[in-house]
C-alpha positions in Angstrom: -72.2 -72.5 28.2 -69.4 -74.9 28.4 -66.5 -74.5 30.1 -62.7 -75.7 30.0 -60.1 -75.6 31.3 -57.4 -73.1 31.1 -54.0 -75.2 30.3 -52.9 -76.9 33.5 -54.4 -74.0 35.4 -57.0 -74.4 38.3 -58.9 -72.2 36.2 -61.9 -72.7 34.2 -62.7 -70.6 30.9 -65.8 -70.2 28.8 -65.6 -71.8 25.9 -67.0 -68.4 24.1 -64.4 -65.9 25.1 -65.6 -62.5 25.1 -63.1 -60.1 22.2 -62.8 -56.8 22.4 -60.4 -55.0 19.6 -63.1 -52.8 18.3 -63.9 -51.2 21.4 -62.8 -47.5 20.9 -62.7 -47.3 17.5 -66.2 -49.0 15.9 -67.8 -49.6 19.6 -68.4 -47.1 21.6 -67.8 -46.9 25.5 -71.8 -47.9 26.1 -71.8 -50.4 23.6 -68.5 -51.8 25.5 -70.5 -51.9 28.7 -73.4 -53.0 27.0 -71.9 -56.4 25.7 -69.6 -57.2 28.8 -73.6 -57.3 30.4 -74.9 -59.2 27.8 -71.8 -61.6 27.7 -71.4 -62.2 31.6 -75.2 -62.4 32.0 -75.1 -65.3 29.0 -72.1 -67.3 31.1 -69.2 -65.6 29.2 -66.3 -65.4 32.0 -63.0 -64.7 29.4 -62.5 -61.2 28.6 -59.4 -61.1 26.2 -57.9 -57.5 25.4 -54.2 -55.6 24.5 -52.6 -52.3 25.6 -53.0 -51.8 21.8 -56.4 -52.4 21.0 -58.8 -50.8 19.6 -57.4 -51.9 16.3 -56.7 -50.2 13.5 -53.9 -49.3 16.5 -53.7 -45.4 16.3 -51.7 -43.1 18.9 -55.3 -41.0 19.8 -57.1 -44.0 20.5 -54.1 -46.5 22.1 -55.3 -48.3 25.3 -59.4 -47.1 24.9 -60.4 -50.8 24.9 -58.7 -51.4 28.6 -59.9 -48.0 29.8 -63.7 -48.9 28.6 -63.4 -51.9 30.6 -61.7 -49.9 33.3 -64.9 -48.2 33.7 -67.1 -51.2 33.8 -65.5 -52.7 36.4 -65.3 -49.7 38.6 -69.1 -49.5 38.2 -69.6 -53.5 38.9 -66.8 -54.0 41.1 -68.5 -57.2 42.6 -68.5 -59.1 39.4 -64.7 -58.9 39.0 -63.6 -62.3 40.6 -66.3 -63.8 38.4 -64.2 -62.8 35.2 -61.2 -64.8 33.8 -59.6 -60.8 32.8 -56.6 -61.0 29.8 -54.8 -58.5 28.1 -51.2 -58.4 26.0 -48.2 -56.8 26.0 -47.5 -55.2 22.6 -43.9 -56.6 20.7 -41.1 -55.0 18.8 -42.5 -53.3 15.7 -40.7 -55.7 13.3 -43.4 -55.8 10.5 -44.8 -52.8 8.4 -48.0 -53.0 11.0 -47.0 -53.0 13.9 -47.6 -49.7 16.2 -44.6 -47.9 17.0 -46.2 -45.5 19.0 -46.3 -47.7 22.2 -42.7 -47.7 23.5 -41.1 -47.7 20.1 -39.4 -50.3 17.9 -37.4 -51.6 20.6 -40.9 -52.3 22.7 -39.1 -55.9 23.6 -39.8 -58.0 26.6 -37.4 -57.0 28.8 -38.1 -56.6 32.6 -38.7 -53.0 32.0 -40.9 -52.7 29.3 -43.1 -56.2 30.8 -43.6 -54.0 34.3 -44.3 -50.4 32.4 -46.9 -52.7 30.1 -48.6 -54.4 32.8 -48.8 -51.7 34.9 -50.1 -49.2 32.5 -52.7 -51.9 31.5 -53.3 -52.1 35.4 -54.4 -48.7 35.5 -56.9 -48.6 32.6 -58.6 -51.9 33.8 -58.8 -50.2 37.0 -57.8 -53.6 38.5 -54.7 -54.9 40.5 -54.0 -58.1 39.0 -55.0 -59.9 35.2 -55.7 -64.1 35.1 -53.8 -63.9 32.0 -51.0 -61.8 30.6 -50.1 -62.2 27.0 -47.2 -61.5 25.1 -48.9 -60.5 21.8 -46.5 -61.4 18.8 -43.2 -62.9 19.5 -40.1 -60.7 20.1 -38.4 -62.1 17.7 -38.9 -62.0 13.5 -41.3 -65.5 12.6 -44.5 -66.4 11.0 -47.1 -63.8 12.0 -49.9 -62.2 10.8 -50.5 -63.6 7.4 -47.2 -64.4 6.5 -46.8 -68.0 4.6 -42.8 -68.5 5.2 -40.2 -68.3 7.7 -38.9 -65.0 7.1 -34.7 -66.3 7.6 -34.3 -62.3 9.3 -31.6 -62.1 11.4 -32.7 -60.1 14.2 -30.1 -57.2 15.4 -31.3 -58.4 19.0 -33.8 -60.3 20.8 -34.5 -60.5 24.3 -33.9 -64.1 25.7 -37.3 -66.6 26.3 -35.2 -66.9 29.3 -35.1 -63.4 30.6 -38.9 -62.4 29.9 -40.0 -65.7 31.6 -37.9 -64.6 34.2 -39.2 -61.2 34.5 -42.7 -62.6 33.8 -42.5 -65.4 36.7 -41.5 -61.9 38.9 -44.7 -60.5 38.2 -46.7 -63.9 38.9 -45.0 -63.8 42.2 -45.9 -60.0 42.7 -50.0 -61.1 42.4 -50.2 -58.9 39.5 -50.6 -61.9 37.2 -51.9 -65.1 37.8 -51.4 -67.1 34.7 -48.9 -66.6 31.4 -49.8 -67.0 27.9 -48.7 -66.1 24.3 -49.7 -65.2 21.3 -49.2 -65.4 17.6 -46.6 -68.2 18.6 -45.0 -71.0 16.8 -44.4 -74.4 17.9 -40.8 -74.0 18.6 -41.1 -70.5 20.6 -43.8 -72.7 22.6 -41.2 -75.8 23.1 -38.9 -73.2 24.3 -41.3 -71.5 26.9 -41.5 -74.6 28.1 -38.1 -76.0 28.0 -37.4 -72.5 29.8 -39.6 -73.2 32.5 -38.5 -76.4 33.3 -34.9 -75.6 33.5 -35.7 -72.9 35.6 -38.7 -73.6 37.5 -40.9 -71.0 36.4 -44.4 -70.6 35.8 -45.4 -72.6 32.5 -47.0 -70.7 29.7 -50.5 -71.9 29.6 -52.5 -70.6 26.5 -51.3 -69.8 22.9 -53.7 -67.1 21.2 -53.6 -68.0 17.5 -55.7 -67.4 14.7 -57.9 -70.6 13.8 -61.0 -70.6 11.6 -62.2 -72.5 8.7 -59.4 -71.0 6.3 -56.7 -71.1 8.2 -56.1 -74.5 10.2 -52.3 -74.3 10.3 -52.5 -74.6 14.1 -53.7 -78.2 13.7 -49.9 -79.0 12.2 -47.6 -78.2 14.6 -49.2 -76.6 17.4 -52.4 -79.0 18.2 -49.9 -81.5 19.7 -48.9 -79.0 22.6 -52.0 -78.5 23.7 -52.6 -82.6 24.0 -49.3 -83.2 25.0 -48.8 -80.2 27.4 -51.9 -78.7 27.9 -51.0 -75.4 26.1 -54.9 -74.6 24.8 -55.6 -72.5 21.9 -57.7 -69.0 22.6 -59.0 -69.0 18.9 -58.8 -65.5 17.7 -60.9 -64.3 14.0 -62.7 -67.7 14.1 -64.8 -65.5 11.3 -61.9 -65.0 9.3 -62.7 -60.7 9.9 -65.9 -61.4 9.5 -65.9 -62.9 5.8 -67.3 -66.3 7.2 -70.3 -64.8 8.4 -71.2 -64.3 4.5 -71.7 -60.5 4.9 -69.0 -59.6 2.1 -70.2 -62.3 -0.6 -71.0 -61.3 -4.1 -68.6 -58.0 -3.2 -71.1 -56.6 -0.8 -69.2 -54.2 1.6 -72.2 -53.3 4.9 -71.8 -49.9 5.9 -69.4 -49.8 9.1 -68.0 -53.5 8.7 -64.7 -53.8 9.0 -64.0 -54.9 5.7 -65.8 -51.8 4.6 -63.8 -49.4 6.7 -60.7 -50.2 6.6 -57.9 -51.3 3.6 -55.3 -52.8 6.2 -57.2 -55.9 6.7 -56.6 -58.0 3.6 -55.5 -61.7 5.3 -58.6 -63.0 4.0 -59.0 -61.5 0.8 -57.1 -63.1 -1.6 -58.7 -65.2 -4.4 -58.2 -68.5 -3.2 -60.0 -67.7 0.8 -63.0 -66.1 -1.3 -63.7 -68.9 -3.4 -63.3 -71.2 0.0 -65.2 -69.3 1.9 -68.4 -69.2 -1.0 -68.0 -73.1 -0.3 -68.2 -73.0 3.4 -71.2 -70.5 3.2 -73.3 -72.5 1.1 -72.8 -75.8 2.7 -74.1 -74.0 5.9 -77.0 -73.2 3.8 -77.7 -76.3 3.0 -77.6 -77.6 6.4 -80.0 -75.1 7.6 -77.2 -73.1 9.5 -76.0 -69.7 9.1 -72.7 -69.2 8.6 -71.8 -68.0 11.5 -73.2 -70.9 13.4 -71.3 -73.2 10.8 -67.9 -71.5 10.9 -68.1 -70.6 15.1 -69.6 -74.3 15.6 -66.7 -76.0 14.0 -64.2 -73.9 16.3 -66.0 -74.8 19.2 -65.5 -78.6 18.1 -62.2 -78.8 18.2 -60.3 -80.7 21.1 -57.6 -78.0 21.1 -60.0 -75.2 21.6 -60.0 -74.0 25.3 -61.7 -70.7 24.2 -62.9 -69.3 21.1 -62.6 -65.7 20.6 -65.9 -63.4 19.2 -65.8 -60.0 18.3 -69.1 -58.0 17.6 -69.9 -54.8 16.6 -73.8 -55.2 16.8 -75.7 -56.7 19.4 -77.4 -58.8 17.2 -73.9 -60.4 16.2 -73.0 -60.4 20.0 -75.8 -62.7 20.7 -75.3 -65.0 17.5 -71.8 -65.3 18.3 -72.5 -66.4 22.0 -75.2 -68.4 21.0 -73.0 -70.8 18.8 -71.9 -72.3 22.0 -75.5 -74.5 21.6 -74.6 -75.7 18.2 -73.2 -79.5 17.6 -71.9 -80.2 14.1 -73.0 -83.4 13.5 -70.7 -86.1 12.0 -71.7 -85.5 8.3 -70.8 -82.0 8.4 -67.6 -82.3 9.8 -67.0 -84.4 7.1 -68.2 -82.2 4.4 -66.0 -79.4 6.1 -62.5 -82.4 5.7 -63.6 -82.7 2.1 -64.4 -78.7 1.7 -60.4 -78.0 3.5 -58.6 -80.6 1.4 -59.8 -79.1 -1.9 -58.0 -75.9 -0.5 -56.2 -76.2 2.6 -55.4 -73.4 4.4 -55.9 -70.6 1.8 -56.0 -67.5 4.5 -53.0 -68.1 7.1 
């Protein structure tokens, strides 16, 4: 396993991060424990989760995920300081998907709702402090999940970058988190984070948790730069594109208990234009002797930006596939047939 480093942190990260959004919903509590085994035993060290997670995010099963982990780490208490632990704080429910169940549409990131967060979190992870604390989606109305265009919304209010790095940097000082991230961010919430702490001295954001895979690059364009310029490193999340870069789904096959299969809310990859992409991408691992998997987790792991790629399995088998693309180098000639693949149809799932 190789390992990088967390933005300008002391820390050092896998560079297969463990994900966990299906615990509590498709994974149970023993396959949970089951994987964090597998994954710390195979040099995984980055456990990423959310207060909302498992997802589809559902008011019965809000905060499961933590509270599986909870319970692994109360039964392997010795392994905790080997584990780079991150969660999120859930934002403002500003789009048609977002739970409102948490603290409600006004769940912004004020100093109130950042310490009932963390320290809810705190409780299910049976754990008094996370390595990294996430703000899940920006509190204010942008380009997230799936959307193609600035939305021009004028928010009624949002809270300050200002005031939640403020609170935030209060919470860093309290030992209940060690190191800041976001997620779902653009490059100028991300200039402001750090614009904010510079002004003010405060803790500078470290990671930014954004989707990257073969379909969806856009983090190359204006967000790659930060994390050469500033160290800001990307925690790649659906680097299979919800599983439809694995080839599982092609020809219209839907597997009994994938994702796809289950559930109608996840259409970000569906459209005509990612299929026919993806078909390419799935035969040219084919012809290279690769699965898919290996091709489209391989290319992640390639990437200069990449401080951590984010897997999610809801099989063993996968769980081990996944992890095991952190042996596979893409040689020259398929990174180059991967350029010539993404220029034909750039960005067709972002």
């Amino acid at each position: 396993m190789e390992y990088r480093r967390l933005g300008d942190s002391d820390v050092q990260v896998s560079l297969i991060g463990l994900g966990t959004m299906t615990w509590g919903e498709q994974n149970t509590e023993a396959d949970a424990h089951a994987q964090i085994g597998y994954a710390l035993d195979h040099g995984v060290t980055l456990i990423d989760a959310a207060e909302m997670y498992p997802v589809p995010p559902r008011p019965e099963t809000q905060g499961r995920t933590e509270q599986y982990i909870g319970t692994w780490l109360a039964k392997n208490p010795s392994r905790r300081d080997g584990i780079v632990l991150a969660t999120k704080i859930a934002g403002p429910a500003r789009q048609p998907h977002n739970p409102r169940h948490l603290r409600g549409e006004t769940n912004q990131f004020d100093r109130k709702n950042l310490n009932e967060a963390l320290n809810d979190s705190l409780k299910r992870l049976q754990t008094d402090y996370v390595d990294l604390y996430q703000l899940h989606w920006p509190d204010r109305s942008t380009m997230t999940f799936g959307r193609n265009a600035y939305p021009w919304v004028d928010d009624p209010y949002t809270v300050p970058i200002e005031e939640t790095l403020t609170a935030l940097a209060e919470l860093v000082k309290e030992g209940k988190i060690r190191h800041i991230g976001v997620s779902n961010e653009t490059p100028w919430g991300v200039a402001q984070f750090l614009r904010a702490a510079e002004k003010l001295n405060l803790p500078r954001i470290v990671s930014i948790q954004n989707p990257y895979s073969l379909v969806n690059r856009t983090f190359e364009t204006g967000l790659s730069e930060f994390t050469h310029r500033d160290g800001i490193g990307l925690l790649a999340y659906s680097p299979l594109a919800f599983g439809w870069l694995t080839g599982k789904y092609e020809g219209g096959a839907r597997p009994a208990g994938a994702r796809i299969t289950l559930f109608e809310r996840f259409q970000r990859y569906s459209n005509p234009q990612a299929l026919a992409a993806i078909t390419r991408y799935v035969e040219l691992a084919k012809k290279h002797g690769l699965t898919p998997t290996q091709l489209a987790l391989g290319f992640v792991n390639s990437r200069k930006f990449t401080t951590s790629n984010l897997i999610g399995a809801t099989t063993m088998d996968q769980l081990k596939e996944n992890i095991g693309s952190a042996e596979i180098t893409l040689s020259a000639e398929i990174l180059a047939e991967i350029d010539a693949l993404h220029q034909l149809q750039p960005n067709p799932a972002p």
